[in-house]
CHARMM-style PDB file with segment names, atoms N, HN, CA, C and O in Angstrom:
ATOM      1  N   UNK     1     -13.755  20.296  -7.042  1.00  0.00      PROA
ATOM      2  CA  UNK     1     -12.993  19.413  -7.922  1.00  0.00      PROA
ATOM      3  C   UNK     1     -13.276  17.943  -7.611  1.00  0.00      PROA
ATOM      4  O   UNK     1     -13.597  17.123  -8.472  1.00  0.00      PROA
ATOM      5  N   UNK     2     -13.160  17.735  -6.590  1.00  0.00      PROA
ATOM      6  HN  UNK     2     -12.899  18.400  -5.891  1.00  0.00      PROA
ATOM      7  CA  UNK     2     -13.456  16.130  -5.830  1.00  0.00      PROA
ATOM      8  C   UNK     2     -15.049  15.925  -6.126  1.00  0.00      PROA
ATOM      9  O   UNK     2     -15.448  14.768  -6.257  1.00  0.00      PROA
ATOM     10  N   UNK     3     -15.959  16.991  -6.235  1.00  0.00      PROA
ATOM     11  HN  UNK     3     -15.635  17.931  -6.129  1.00  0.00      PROA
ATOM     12  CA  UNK     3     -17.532  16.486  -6.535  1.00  0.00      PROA
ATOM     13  C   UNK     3     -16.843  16.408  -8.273  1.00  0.00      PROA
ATOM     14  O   UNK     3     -17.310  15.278  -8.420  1.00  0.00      PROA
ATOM     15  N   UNK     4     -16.452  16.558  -9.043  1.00  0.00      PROA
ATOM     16  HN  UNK     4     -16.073  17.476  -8.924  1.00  0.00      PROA
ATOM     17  CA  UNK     4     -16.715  16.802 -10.683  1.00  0.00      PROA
ATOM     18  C   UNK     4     -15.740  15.233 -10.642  1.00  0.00      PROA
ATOM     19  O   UNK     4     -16.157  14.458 -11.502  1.00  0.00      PROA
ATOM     20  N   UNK     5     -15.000  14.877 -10.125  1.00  0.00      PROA
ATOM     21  HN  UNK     5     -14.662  15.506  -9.425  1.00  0.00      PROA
ATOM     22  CA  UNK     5     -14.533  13.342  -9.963  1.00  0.00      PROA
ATOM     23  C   UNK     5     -15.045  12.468  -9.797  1.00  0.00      PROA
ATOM     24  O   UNK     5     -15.065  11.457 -10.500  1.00  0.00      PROA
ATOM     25  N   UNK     6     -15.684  12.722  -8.611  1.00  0.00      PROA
ATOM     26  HN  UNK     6     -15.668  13.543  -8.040  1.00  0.00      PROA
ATOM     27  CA  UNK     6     -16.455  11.655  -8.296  1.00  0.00      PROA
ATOM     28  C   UNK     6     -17.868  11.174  -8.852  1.00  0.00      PROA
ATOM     29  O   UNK     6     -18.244  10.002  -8.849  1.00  0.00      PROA
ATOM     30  N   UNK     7     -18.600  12.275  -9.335  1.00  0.00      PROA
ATOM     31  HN  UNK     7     -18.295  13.228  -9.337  1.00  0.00      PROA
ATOM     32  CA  UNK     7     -19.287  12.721 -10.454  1.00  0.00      PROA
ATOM     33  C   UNK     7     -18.692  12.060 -11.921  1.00  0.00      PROA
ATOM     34  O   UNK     7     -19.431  12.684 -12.683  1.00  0.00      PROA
ATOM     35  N   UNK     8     -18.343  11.709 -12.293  1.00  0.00      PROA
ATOM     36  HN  UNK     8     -17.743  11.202 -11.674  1.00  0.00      PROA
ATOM     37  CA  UNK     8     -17.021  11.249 -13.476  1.00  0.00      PROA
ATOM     38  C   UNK     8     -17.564  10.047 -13.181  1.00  0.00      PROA
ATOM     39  O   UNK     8     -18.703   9.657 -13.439  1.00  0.00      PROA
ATOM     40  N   UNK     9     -16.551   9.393 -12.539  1.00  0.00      PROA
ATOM     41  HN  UNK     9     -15.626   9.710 -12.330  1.00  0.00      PROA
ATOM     42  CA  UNK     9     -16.746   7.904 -12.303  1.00  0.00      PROA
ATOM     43  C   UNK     9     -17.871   7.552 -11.539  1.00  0.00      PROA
ATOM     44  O   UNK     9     -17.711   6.443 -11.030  1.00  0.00      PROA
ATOM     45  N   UNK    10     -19.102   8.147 -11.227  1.00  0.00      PROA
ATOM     46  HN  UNK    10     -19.232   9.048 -11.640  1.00  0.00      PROA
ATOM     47  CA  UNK    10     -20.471   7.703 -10.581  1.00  0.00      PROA
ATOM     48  C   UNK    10     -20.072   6.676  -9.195  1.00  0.00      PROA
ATOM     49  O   UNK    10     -20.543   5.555  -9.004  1.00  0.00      PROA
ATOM     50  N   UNK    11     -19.356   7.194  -8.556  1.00  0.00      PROA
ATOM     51  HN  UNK    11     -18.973   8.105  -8.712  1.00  0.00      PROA
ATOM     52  CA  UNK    11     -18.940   7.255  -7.182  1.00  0.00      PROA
ATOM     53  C   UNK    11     -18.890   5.709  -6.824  1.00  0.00      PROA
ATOM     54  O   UNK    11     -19.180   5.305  -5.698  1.00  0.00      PROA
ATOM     55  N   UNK    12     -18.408   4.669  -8.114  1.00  0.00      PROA
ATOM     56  HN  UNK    12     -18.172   4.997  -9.029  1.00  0.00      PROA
ATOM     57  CA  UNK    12     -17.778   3.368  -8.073  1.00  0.00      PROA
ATOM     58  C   UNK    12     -16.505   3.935  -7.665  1.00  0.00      PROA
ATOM     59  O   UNK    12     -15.714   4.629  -8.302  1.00  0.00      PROA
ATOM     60  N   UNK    13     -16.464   3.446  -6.327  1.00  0.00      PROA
ATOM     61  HN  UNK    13     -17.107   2.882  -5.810  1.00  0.00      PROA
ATOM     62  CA  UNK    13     -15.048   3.072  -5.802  1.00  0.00      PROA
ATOM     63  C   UNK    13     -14.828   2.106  -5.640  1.00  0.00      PROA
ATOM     64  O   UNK    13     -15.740   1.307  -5.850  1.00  0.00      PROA
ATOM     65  N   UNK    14     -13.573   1.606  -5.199  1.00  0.00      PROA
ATOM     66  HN  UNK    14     -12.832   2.255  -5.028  1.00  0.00      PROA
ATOM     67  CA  UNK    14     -12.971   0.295  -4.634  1.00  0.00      PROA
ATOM     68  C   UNK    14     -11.537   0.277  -3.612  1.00  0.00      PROA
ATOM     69  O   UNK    14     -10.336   0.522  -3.725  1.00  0.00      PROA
ATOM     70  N   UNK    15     -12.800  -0.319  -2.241  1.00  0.00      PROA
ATOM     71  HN  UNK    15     -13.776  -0.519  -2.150  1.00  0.00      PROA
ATOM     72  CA  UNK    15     -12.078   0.197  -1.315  1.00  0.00      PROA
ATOM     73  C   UNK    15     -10.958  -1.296  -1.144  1.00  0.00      PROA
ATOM     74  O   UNK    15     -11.251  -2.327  -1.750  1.00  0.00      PROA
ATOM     75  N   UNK    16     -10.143  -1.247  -0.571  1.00  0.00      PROA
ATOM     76  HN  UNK    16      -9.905  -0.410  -0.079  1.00  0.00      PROA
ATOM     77  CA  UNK    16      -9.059  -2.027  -0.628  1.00  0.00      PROA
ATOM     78  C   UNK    16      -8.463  -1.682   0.803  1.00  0.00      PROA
ATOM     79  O   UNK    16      -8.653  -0.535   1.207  1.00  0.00      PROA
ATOM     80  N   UNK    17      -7.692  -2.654   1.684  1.00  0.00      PROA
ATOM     81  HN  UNK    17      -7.538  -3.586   1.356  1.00  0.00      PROA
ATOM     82  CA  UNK    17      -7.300  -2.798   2.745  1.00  0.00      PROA
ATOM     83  C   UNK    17      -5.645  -2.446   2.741  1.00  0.00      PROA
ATOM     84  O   UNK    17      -5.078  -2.929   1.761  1.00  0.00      PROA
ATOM     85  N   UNK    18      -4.875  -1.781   3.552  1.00  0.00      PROA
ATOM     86  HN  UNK    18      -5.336  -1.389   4.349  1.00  0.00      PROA
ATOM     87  CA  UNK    18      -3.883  -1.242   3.605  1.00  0.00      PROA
ATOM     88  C   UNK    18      -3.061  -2.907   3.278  1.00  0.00      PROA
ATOM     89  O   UNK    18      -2.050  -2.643   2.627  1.00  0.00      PROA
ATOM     90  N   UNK    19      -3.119  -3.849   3.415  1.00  0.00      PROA
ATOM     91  HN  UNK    19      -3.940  -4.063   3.943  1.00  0.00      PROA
ATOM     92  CA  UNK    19      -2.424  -4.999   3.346  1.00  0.00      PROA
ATOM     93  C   UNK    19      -2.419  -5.253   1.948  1.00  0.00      PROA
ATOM     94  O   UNK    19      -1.492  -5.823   1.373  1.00  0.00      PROA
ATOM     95  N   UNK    20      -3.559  -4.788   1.343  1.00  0.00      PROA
ATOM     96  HN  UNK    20      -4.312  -4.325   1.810  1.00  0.00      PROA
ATOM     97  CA  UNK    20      -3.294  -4.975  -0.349  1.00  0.00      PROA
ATOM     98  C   UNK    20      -2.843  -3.918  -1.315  1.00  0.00      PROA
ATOM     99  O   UNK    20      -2.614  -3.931  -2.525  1.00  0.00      PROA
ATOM    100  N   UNK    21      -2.797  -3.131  -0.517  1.00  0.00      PROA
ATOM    101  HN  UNK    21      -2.983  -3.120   0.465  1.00  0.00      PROA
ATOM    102  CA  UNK    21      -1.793  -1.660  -1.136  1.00  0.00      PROA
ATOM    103  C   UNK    21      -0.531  -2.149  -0.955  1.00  0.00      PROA
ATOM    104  O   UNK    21       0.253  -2.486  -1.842  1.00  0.00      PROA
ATOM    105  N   UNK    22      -0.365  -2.174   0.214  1.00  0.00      PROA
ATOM    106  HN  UNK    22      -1.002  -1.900   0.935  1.00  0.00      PROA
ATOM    107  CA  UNK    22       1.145  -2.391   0.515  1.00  0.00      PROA
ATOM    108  C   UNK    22       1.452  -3.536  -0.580  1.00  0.00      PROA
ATOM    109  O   UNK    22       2.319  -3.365  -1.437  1.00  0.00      PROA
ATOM    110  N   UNK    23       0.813  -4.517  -0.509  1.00  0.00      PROA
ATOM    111  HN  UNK    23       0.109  -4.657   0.187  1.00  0.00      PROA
ATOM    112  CA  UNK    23       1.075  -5.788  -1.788  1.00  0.00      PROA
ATOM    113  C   UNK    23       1.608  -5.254  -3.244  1.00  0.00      PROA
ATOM    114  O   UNK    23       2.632  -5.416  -3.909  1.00  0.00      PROA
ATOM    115  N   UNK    24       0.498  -4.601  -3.376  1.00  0.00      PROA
ATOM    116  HN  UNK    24      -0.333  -4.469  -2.835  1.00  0.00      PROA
ATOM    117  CA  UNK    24       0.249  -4.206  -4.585  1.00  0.00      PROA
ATOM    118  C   UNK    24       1.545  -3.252  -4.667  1.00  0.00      PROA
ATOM    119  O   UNK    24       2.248  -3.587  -5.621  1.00  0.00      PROA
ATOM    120  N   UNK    25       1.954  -2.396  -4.102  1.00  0.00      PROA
ATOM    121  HN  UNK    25       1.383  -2.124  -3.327  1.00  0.00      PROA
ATOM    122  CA  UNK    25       2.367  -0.875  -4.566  1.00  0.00      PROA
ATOM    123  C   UNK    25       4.066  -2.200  -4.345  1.00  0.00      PROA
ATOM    124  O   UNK    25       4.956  -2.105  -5.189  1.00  0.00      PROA
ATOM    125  N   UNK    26       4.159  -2.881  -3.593  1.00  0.00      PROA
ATOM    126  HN  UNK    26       3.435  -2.959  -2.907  1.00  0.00      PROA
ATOM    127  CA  UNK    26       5.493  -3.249  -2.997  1.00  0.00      PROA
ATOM    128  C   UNK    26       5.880  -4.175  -5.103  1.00  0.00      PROA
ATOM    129  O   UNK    26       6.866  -4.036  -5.827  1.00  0.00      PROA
ATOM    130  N   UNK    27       4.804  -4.856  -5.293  1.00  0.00      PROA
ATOM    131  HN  UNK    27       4.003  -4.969  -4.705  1.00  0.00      PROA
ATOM    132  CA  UNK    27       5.051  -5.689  -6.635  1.00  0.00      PROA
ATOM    133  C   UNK    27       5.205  -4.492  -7.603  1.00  0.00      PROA
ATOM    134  O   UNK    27       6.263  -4.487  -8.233  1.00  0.00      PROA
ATOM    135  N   UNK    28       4.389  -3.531  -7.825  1.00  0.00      PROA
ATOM    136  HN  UNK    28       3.530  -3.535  -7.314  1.00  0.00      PROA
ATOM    137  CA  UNK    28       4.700  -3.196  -8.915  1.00  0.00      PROA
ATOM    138  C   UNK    28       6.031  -2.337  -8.809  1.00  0.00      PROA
ATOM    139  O   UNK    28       6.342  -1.937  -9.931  1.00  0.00      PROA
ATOM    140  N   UNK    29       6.769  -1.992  -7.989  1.00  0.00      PROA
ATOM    141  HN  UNK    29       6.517  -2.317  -7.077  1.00  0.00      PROA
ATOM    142  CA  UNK    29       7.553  -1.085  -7.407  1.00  0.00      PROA
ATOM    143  C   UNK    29       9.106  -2.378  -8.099  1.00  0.00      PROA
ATOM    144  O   UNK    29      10.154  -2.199  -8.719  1.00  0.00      PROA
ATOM    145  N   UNK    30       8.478  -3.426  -7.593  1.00  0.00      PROA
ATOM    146  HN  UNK    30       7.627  -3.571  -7.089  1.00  0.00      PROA
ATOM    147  CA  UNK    30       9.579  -4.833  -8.017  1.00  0.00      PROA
ATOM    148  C   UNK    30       9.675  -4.567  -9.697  1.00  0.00      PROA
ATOM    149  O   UNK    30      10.537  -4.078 -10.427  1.00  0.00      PROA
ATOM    150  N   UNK    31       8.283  -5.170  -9.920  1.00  0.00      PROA
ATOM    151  HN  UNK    31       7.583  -5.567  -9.327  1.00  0.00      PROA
ATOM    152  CA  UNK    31       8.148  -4.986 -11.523  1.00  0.00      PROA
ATOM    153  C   UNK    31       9.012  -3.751 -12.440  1.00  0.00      PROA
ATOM    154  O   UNK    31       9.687  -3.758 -13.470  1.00  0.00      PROA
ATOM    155  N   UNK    32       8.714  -3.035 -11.753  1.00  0.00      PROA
ATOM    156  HN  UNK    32       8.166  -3.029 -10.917  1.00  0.00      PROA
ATOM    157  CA  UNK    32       9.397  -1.220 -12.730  1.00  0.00      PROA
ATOM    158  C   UNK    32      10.742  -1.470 -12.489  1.00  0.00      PROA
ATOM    159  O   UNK    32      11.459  -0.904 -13.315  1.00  0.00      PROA
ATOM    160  N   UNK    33      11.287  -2.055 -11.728  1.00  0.00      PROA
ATOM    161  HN  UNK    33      10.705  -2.515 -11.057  1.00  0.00      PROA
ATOM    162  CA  UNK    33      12.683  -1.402 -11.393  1.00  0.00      PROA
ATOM    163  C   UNK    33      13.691  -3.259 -11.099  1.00  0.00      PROA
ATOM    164  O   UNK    33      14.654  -3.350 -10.337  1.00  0.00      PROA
ATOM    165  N   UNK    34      13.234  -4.216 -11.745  1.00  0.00      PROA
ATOM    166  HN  UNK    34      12.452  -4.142 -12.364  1.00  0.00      PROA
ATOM    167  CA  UNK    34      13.633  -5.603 -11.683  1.00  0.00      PROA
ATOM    168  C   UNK    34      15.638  -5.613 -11.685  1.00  0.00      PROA
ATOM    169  O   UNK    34      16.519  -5.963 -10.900  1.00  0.00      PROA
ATOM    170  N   UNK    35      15.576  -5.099 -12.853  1.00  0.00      PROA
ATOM    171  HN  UNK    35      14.861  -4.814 -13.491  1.00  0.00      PROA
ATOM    172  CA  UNK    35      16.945  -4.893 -13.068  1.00  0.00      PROA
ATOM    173  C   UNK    35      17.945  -4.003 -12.076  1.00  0.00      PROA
ATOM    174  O   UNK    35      19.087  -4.393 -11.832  1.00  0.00      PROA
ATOM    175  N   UNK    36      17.374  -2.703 -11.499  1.00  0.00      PROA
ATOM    176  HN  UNK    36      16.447  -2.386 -11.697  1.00  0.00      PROA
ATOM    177  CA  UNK    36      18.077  -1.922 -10.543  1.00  0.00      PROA
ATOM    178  C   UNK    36      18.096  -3.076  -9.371  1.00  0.00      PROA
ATOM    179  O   UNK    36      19.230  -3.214  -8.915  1.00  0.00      PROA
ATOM    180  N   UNK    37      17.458  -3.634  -8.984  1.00  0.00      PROA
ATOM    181  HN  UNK    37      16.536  -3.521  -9.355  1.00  0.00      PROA
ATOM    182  CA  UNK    37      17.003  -4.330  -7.620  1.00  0.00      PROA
ATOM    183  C   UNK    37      17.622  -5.395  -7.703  1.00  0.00      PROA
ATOM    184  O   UNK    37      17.981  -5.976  -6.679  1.00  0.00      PROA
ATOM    185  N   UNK    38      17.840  -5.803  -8.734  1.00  0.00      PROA
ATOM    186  HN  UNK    38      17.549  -5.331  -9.567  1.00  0.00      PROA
ATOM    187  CA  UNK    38      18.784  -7.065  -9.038  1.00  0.00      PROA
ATOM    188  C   UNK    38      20.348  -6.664  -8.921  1.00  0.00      PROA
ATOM    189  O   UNK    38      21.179  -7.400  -8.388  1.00  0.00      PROA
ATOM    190  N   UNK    39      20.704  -5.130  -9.609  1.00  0.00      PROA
ATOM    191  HN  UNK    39      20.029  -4.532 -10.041  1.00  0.00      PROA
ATOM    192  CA  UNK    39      22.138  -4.944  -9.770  1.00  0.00      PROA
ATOM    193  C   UNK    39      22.285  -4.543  -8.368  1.00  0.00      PROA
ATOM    194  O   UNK    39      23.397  -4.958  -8.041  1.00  0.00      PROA
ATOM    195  N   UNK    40      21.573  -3.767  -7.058  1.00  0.00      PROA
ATOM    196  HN  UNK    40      20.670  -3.429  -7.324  1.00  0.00      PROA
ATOM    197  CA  UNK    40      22.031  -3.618  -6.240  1.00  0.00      PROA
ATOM    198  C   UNK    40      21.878  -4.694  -5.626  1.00  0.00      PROA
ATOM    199  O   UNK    40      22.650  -4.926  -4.695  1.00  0.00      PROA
ATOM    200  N   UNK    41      21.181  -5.343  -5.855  1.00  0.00      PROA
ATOM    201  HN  UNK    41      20.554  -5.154  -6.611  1.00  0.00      PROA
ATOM    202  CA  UNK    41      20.963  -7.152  -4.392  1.00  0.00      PROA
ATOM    203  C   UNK    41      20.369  -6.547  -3.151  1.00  0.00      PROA
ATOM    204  O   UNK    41      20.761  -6.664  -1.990  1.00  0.00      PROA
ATOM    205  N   UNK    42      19.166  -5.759  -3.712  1.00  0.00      PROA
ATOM    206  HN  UNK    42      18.848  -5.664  -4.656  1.00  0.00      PROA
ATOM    207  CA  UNK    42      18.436  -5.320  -2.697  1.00  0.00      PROA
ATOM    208  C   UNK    42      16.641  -6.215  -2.303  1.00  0.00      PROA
ATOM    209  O   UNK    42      15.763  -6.071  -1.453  1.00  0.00      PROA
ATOM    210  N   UNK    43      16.809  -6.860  -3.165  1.00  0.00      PROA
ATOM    211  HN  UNK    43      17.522  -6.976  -3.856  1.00  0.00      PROA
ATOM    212  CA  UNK    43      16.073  -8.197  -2.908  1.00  0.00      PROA
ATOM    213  C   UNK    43      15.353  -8.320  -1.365  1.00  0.00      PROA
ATOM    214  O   UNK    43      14.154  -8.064  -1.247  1.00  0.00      PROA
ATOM    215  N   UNK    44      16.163  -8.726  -0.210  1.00  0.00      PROA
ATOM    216  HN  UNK    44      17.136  -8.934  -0.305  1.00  0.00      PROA
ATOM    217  CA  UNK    44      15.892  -8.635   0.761  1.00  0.00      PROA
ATOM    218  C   UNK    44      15.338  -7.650   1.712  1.00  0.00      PROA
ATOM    219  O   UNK    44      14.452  -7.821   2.549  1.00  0.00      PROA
ATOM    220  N   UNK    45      15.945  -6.701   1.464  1.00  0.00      PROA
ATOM    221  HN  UNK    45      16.664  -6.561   0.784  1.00  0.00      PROA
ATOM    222  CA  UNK    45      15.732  -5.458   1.870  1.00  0.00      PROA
ATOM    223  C   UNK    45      14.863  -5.212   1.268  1.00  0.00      PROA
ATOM    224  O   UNK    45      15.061  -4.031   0.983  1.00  0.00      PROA
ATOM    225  N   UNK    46      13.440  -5.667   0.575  1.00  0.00      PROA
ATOM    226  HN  UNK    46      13.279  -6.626   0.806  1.00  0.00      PROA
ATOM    227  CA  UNK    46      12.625  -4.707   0.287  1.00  0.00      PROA
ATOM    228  C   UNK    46      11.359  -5.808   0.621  1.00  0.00      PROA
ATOM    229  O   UNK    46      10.221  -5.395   0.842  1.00  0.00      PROA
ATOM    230  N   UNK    47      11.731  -7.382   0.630  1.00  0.00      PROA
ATOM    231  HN  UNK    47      12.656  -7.717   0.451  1.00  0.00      PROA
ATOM    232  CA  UNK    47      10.708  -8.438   1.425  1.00  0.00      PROA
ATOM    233  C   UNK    47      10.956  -7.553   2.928  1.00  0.00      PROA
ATOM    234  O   UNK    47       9.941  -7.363   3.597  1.00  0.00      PROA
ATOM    235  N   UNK    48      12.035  -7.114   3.364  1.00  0.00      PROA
ATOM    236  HN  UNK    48      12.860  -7.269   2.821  1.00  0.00      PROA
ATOM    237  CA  UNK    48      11.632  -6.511   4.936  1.00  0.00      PROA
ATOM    238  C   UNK    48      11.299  -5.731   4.748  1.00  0.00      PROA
ATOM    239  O   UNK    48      10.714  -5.466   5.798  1.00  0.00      PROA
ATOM    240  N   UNK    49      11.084  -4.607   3.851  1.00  0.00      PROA
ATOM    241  HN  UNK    49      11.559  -4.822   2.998  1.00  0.00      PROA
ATOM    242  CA  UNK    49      10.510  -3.679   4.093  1.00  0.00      PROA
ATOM    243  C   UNK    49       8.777  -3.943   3.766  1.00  0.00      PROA
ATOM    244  O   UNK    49       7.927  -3.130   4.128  1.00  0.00      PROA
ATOM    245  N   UNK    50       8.544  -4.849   3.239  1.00  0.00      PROA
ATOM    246  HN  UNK    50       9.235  -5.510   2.945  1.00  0.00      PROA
ATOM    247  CA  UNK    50       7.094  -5.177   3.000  1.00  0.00      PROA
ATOM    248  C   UNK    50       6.555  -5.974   4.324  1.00  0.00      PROA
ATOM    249  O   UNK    50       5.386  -5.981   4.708  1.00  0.00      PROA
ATOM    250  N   UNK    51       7.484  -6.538   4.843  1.00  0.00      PROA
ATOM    251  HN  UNK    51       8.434  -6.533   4.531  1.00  0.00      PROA
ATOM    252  CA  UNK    51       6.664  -7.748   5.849  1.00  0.00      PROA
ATOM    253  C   UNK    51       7.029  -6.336   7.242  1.00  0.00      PROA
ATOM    254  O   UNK    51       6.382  -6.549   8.267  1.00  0.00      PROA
ATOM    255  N   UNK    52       7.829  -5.206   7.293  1.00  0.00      PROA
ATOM    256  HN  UNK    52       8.354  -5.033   6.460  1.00  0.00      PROA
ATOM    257  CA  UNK    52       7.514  -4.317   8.393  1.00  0.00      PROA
ATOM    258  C   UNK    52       6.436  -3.169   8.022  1.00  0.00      PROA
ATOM    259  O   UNK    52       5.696  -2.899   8.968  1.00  0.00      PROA
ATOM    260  N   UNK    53       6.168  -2.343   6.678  1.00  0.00      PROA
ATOM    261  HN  UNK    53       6.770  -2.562   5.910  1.00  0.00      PROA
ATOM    262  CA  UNK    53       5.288  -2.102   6.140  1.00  0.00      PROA
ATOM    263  C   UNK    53       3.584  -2.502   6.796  1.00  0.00      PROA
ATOM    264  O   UNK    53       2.750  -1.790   7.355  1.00  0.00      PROA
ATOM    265  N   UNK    54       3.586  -3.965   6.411  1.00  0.00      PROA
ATOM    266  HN  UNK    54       4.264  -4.543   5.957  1.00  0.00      PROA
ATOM    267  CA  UNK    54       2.408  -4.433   6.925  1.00  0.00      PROA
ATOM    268  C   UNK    54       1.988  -4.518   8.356  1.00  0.00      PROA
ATOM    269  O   UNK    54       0.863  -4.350   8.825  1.00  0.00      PROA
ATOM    270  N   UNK    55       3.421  -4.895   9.130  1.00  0.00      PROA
ATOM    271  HN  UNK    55       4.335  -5.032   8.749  1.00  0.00      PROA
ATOM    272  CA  UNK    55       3.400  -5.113  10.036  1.00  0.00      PROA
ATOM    273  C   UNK    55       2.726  -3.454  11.106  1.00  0.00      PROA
ATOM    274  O   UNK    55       1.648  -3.349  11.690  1.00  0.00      PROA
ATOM    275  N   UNK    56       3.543  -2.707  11.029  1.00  0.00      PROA
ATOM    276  HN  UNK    56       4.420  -2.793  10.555  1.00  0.00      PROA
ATOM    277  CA  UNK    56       2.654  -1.123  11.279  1.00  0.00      PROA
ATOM    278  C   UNK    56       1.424  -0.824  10.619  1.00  0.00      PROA
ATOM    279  O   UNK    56       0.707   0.083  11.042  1.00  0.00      PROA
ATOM    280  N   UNK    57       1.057  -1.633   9.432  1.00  0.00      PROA
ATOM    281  HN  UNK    57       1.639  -2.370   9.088  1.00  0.00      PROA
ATOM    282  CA  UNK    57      -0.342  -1.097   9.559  1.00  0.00      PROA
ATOM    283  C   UNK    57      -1.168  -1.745  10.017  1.00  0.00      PROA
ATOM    284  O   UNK    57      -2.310  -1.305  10.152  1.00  0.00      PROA
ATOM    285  N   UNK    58      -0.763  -3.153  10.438  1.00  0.00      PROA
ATOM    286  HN  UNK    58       0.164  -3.510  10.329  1.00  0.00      PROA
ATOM    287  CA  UNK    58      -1.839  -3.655  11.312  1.00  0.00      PROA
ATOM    288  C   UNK    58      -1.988  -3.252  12.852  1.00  0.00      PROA
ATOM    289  O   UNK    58      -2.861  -3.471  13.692  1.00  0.00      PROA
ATOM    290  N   UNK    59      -0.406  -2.368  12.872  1.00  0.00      PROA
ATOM    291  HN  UNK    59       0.303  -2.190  12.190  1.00  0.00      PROA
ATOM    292  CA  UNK    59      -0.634  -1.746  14.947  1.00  0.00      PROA
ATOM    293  C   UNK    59      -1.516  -0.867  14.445  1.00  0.00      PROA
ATOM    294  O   UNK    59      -2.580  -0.870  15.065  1.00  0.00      PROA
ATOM    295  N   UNK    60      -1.457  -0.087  13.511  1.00  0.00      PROA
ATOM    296  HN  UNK    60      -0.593  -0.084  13.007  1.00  0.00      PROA
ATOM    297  CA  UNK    60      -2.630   1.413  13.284  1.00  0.00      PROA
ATOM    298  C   UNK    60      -3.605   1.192  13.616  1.00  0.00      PROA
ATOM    299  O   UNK    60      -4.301   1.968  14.269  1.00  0.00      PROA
ATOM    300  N   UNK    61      -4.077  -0.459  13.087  1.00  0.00      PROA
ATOM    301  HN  UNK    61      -3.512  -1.090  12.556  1.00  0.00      PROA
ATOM    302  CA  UNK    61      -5.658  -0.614  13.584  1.00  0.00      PROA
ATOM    303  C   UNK    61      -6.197  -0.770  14.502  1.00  0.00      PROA
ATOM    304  O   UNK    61      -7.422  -0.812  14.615  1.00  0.00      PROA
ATOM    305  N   UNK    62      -5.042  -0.940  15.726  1.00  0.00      PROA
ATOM    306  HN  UNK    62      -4.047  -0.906  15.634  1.00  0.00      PROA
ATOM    307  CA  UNK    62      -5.344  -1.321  16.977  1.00  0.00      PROA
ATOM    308  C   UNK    62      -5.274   0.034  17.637  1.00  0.00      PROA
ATOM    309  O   UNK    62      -6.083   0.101  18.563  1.00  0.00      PROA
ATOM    310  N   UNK    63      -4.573   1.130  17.463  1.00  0.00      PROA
ATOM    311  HN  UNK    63      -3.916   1.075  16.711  1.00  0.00      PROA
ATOM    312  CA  UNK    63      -5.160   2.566  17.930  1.00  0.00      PROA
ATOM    313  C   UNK    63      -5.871   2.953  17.802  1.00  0.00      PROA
ATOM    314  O   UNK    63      -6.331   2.854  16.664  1.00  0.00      PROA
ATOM    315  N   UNK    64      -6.625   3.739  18.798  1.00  0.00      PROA
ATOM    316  HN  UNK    64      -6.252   3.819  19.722  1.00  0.00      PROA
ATOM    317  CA  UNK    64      -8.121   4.285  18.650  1.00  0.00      PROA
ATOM    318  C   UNK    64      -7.736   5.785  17.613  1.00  0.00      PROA
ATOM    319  O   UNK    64      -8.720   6.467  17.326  1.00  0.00      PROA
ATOM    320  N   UNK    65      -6.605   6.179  17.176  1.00  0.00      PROA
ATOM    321  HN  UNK    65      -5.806   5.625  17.409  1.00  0.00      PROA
ATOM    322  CA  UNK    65      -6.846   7.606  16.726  1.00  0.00      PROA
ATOM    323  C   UNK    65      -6.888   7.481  15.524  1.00  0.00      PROA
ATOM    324  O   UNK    65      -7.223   8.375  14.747  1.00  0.00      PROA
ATOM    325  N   UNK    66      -6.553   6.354  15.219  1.00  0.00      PROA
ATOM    326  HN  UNK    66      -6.282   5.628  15.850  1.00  0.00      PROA
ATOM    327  CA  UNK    66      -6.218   5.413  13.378  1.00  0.00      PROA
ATOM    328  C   UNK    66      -7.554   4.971  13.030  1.00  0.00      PROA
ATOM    329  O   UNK    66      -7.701   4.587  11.870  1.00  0.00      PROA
ATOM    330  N   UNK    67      -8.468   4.952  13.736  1.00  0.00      PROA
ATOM    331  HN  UNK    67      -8.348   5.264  14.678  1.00  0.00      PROA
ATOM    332  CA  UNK    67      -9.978   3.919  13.616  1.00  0.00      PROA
ATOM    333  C   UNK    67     -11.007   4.943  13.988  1.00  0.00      PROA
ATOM    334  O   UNK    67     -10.876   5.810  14.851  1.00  0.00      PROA
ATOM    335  N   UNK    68     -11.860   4.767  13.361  1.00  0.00      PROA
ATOM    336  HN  UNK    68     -11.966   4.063  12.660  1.00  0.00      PROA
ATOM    337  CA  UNK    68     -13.397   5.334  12.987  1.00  0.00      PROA
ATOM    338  C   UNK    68     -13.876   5.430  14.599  1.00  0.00      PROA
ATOM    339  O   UNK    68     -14.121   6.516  15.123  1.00  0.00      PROA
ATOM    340  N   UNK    69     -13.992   3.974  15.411  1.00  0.00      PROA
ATOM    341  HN  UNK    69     -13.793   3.091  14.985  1.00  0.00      PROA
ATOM    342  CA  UNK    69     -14.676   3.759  16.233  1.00  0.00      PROA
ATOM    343  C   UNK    69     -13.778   3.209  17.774  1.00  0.00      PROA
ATOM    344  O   UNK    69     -12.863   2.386  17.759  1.00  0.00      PROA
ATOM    345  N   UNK    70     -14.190   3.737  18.727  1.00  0.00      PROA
ATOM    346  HN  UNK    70     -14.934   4.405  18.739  1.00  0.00      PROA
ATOM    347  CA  UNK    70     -13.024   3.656  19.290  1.00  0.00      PROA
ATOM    348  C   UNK    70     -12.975   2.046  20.305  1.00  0.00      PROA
ATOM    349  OT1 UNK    70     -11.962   1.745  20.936  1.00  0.00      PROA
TER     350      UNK     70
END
């Protein structure tokens, strides 16, 4: 299944760094749900959850079991 995919899209990927996922997935997550996030005043609570988010995936990179190369 993963060869007839990748096969599909002629194996253009785009690799992206866990710091721009987290970006990314944290905004659009804002975007979809503006109004819930507003009626609870969870605002804050979700800048910490992005700035601790990032923050663990940059320890990952510093473990050797998280990394390619040790």
């Amino acid at each position: 299944m993963e060869i007839e995919i990748f096969t599909s899209i002629e194996f253009k990927l785009i690799l992206i760094t866990p710091h721009e996922y987290i970006k990314s997935f944290i905004y659009d997550f804002v975007y979809n749900n503006e109004k819930k996030i507003k009626q609870l005043n969870l605002k804050l609570h979700i800048e910490n959850l992005e700035k601790a988010s990032i923050y663990v995936a940059k320890l990952m990179f510093h473990k050797e079991s998280f990394s390619k190369h040790s």
